[in-house]
C-alpha positions as CSV (number, residue, x, y, z in Angstrom):
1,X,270.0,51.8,74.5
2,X,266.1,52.7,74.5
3,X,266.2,52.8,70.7
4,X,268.3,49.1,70.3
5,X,265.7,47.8,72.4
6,X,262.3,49.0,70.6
7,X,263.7,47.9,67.8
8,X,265.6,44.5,68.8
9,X,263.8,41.1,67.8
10,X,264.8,38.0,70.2
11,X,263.2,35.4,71.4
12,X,262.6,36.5,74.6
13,X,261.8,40.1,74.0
14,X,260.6,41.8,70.7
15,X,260.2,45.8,70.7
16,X,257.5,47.8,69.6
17,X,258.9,49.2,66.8
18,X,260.1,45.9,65.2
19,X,256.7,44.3,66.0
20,X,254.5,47.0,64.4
21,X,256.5,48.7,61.8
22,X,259.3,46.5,60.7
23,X,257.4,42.7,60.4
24,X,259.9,41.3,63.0
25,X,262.8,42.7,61.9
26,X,266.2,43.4,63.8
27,X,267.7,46.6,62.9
28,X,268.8,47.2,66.7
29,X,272.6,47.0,66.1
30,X,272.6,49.4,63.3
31,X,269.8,51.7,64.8
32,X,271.8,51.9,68.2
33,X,275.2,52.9,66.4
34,X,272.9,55.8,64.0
35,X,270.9,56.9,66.9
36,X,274.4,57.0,69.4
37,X,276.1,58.8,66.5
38,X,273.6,61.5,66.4
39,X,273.2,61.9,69.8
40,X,276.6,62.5,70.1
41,X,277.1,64.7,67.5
42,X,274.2,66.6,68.6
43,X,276.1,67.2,72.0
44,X,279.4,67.8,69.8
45,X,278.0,70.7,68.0
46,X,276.2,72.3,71.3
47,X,278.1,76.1,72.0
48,X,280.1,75.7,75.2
49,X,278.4,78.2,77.4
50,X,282.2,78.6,79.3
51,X,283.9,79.2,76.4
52,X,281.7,81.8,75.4
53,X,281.6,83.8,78.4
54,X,285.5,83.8,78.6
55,X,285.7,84.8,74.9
56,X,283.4,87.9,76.1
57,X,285.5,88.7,78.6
């Protein structure tokens, strides 16, 4: 959600990131679904701590 909105373009609010780097452009829709994607499989690919500690066992 942060990431959709520094780079969304409207009329009634334009993020940092579209303002400065882009020249008004509205990549928020596509940056939100990359940036939700990664997160998510950054989270995916995190070693469960439980199933670790039962393997041990």
């Amino acid at each position: 959600m942060a990431f959709s909105a520094l780079t969304s373009n409207t009329p009634y609010f334009q993020g940092t990131i579209s303002a400065n780097w882009l020249n008004g452009g509205d990549i928020s829709a596509i940056g939100g679904f990359l940036m939700g994607a990664l997160v998510y499989w950054l989270l995916c690919s995190m070693p469960d701590q439980r199933a670790a500690a039962k393997v041990a066992q």
